[in-house]
Structure formats: C-alpha cells, structure tokens
N, C-alpha and C positions, 0 to 999 in steps of 0.2 A: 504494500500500500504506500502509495507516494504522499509525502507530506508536506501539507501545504505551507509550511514554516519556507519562506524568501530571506535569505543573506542579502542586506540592507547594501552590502560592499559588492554584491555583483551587480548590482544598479548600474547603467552605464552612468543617466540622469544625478544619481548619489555620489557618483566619483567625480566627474563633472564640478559638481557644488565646491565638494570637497578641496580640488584641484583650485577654482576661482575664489574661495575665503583662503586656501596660500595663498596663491599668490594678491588675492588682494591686504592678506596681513603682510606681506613681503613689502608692498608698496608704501604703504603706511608707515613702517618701520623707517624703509628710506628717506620718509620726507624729511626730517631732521637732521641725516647726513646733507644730504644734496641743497638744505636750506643756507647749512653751514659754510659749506662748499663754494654754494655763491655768494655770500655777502663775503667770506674771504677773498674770491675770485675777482669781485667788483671793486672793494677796496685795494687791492694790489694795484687791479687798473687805474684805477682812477691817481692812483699815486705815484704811478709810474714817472709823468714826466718829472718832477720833484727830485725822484731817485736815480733819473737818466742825468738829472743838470748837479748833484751833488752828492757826495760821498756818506755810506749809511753810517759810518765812524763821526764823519764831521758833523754828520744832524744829532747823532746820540751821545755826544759827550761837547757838544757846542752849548755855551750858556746866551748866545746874544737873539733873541727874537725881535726885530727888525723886517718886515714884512717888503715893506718902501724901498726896500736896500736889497729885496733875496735873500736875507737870510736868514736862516728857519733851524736856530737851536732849542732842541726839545729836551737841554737835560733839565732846568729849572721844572717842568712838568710833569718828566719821571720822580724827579724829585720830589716835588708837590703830594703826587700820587699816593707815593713810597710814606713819606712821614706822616700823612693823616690816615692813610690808611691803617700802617704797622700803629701809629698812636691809639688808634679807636677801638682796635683789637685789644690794645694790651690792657685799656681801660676798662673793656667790657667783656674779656673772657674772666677773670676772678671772680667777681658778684654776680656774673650769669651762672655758674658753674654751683658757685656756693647758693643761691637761690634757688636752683634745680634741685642739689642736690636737699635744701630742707621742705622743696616742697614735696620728694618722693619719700624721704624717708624719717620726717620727723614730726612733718605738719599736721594737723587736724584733716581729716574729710572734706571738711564746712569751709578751713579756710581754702582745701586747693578747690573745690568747687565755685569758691568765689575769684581766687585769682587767675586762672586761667582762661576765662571768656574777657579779664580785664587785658589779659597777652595778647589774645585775639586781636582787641579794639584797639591796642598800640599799633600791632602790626599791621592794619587796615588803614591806617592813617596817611593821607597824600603824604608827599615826603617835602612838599613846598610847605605846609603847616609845620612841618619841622624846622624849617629853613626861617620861616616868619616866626617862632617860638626863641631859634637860637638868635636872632637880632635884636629880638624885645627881653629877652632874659638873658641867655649866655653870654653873649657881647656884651651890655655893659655891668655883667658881674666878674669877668675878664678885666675890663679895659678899671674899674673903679675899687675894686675890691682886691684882684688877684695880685695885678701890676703893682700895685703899691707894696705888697708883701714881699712878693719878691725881689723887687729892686730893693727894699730894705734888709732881709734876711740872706737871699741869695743872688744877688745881683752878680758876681762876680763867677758862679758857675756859667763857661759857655752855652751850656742845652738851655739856659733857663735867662739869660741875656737879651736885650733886643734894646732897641731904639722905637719902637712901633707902639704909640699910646692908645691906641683906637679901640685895641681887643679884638678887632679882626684878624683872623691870624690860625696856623694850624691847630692850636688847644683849642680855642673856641669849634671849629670843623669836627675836630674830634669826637670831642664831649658830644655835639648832636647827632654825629656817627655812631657813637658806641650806644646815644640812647636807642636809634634809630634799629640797629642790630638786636639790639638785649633781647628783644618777644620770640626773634629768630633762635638766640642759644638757649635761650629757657627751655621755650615749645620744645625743640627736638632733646635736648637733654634730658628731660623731664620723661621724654616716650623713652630712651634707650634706658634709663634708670630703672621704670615701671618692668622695663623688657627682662629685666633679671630676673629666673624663675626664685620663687621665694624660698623653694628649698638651700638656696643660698644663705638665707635669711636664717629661717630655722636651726639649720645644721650649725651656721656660726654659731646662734645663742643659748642652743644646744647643750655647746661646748663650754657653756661659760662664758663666752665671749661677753663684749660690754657692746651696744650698739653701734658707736665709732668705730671699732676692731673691728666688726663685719664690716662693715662699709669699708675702711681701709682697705683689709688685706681680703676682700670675698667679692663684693661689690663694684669697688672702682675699677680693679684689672681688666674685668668683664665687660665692664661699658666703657673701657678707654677708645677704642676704634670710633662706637657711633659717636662717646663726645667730640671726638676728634671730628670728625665728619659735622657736628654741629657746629664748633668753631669754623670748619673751611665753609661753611652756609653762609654765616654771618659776613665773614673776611670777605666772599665772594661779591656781597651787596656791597659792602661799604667799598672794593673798588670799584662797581658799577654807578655808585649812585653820584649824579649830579647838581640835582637843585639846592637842596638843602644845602649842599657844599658848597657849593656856588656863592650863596647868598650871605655867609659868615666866615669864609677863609679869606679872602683880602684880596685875591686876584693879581698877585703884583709876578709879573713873569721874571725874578728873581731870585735867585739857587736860595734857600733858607739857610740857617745856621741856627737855629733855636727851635726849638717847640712853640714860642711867643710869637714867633715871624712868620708875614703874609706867604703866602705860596698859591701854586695856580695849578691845580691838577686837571691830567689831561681831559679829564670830562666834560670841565667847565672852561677852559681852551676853546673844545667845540661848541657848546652849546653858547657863549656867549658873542664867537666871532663866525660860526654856518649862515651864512645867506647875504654877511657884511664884508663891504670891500672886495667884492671879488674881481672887481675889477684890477685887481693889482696884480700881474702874473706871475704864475706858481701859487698862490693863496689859498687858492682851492684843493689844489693838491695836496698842499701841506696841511691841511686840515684832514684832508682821506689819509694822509699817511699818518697823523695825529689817531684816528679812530685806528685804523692798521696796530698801530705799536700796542694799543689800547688791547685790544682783542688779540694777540699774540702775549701780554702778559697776562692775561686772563689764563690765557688757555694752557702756558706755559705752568702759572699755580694751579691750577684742577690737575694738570697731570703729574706734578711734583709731589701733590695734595694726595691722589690716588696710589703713588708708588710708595708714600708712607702709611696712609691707611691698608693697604697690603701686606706690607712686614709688622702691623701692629695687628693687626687679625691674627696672622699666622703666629705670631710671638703669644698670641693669646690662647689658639689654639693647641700648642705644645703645651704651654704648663698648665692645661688642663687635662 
C-alpha cells in the first residue's frame, strides 16, 4: 500500500523557495558590505585630486590649515580628534563601569527599574541639546570656576596650562562626551553583568566568599570581553559625534598642548566648513579627504578593538 505521506524536499516548487530566501538572505547580508565599499570608494575619489597635488606625509603631520594658500595640514585635527576623544573615554569608563556594576549586583529591584528607562531617555537625546546644555553649563563652569583653580593650584603643570579664558576648549568637549556616552556603557554593561549565570554567584558565596570577592575574582573575569566591547561602543560615538563637539570645543585649527586648549576635531572640520568656500581649489577635496582619514580611523579602532576583544575571550575561555 502506497503512502500518501509527500517529502516537502522533493517539491520542485519547495526547493525553489528554498533556493530564492538564500539567496535572497545572501543579498541582504551584502548590502552593508557593498554600502561600505562605496562610500569608501567615493570618498577616495572625490579626494583624489588633493592627494594627486600633495604628499599623504605632508597632509598628516602638517600643522598649517590655510585653504587660500593650498595648504591643507590635518595634524591639528587628528589631534583634536585624538584628545577629546581619549579624554571622554577616560572620564567616562570609571563611573560607567562602577554604576553598572552597582546596579547589577548591589542595587534594589525598584531602584534599577527606575534607573534604566532614565539610561534610555539620556540616550534618546539629540546630541545638539547636548551641545546647547554644554554652552549654558559646562563652559562657563570651565571658563569661571575650573580656570581659576587651576591657574592657582596647578598652573605650572603643562597638560593643565593654557592661555584660553573662554572655557571652550577640549575639557569642556569632553565632559559632554563622556556624558553623552555614559547611557551607552551602562546599558550594555549592565546586560553583560546580568549575563553571568548566577551559579557564579552562588558557588562564590557558597564558599564563604564576601560579595566583593565574587564579583572580583568570579564575576569581573567573565564579563571583561562584553565590558570591553561596551567601552569600544561608547569610544566609537564619541569619535563619531559632531555637534555637540562642535559647539563647546573652541574650533581653533591649532595643534593643542593642554586639556584646557581649543582644538578642532575632524568632524567638526566638516561639518562647519561642507558646502563653504568651495570655491577655493582643492577645498572640496580636502574636506572628502578630511571625512576619508575620519573613516579609516574608525575603522582602523573596530578592528584593533576586535583583535583585542579576541584574545580576551579566548584568555577567558582557558581559565575556565
């Protein structure tokens, strides 16, 4: 007796399907390469003549930006980049870190129910109301409170010296970097700490352990990779972002030498000189090679970022 039971796979119609959701998952997949691909591919071009008329050495360790004149030194900018960036990070991975870590494992219920949707609303927040926040508060609690301390107490330390009374300047940029970040290293800290199975928990205190002890030696090892990975989230915005920076770093395209001194990072570079003077030749280029340099340091830390988060998995998953 023949049974009427059909193999769904000898369907030609079935394989067919089958065959067109690969390949349409295939395509899908791609768009984000091939997205990549071109806006690298575009900004190359468009930068080209810039880097046909002058040497990639002389544009990346030239300090004089001079437009009028041809000449287009982009270290003041990496530099820019470099100091508020590295500042905002080193501001805001400690109390992001330490705030995670009491609101996974010390807090009330009640309170991380209440502060977490408050993470949310920071993070939702335009980054121009950040920018307009750090003008009306962080500048001049900078330029009238900070300044005076320090030219009193520490004036003669180089990192903390300047000439510049305004308070625009990379502290100020910082400071609303690092706030700007913080919802980002919480949020995800906060999930990789929860992600500890609790028999981690248990077993520590178990043992006798004191709560801190589990958390040190059970706890932290285990979630070093994702916090790592939360800090390269946060590092990742604050090199992207440009209004808020824009609007309380000082913009002065001049190499820094303080944490008090103006500087002009390349985001705010483009965003305040794209669509002006292009009449001056090469201008235009030198801005696409501005966004270029921009997007190969990015891309350069994600993949610095990835080959350390690699050996710190793998170092994780040996001594366990």
């Amino acid at each position: 007796m023949r049974s009427g039971f059909r193999n769904p796979s000898a369907s030609p119609s079935h394989a067919n399907r089958e065959q067109l959701a690969g390949a349409s998952a295939w395509l899908v997949t791609l768009i984000p390469v091939l997205l990549g691909g071109g806006i690298l591919l575009t900004l190359v071009i468009r930068s080209l003549p810039l880097l046909e008329r002058s040497s990639l050495a002389g544009m990346l360790l030239g300090q004089e930006w001079a437009p009028s004149r041809g000449v287009f030194g982009f270290r003041p900018f990496i530099a820019g980049t470099a100091w508020v960036t590295t500042l905002a990070v080193l501001l805001a991975v400690p109390p992001c870190l330490l705030t995670a870590l009491y609101l996974s494992e010390y807090a009330h219920r009640s309170l991380r129910l209440l502060v977490k949707p408050l993470l949310d609303l920071l993070a939702a927040i335009p980054s121009v109301v950040y920018g307009v926040w750090g003008m009306l508060v962080i500048v001049p609690w900078v330029a009238d409170h900070l300044l005076p301390l320090v030219n009193t107490f520490a004036g003669h330390i180089p990192l903390l010296s300047t000439s510049n009374p305004t308070g625009f300047g990379i502290l100020s940029g910082a400071l609303v970097l690092a706030v700007m970040i913080a919802p980002f290293i919480i949020a995800v800290s906060c999930e990789v700490l929860d992600g500890v199975p609790r028999g981690v928990r248990q077993a520590g205190l178990a043992l006798g352990a004191t709560r801190w002890q589990v958390v040190k030696s059970g706890i932290l090892p285990m979630a070093l990779p994702g916090l790592f990975a939360g800090v390269v989230l946060g590092a990742s915005r604050a090199l992207g972002e440009t209004m808020a920076v824009l609007m309380v770093v000082g913009n002065l395209a001049r190499l820094p030498h303080s944490i008090l001194d103006p500087a002009y990072p390349l985001t705010a570079l483009i965003a305040n000189n794209f669509g002006e003077m292009m009449s001056i030749p090469l201008y235009d280029s030198a801005l696409m090679a501005a966004a270029l340099l921009l997007l190969v340091i990015v891309l350069a830390f994600n993949m610095a970022s990835t080959l350390i988060l690699r050996r710190l998995m793998g170092r994780v998953h040996r001594s366990w």
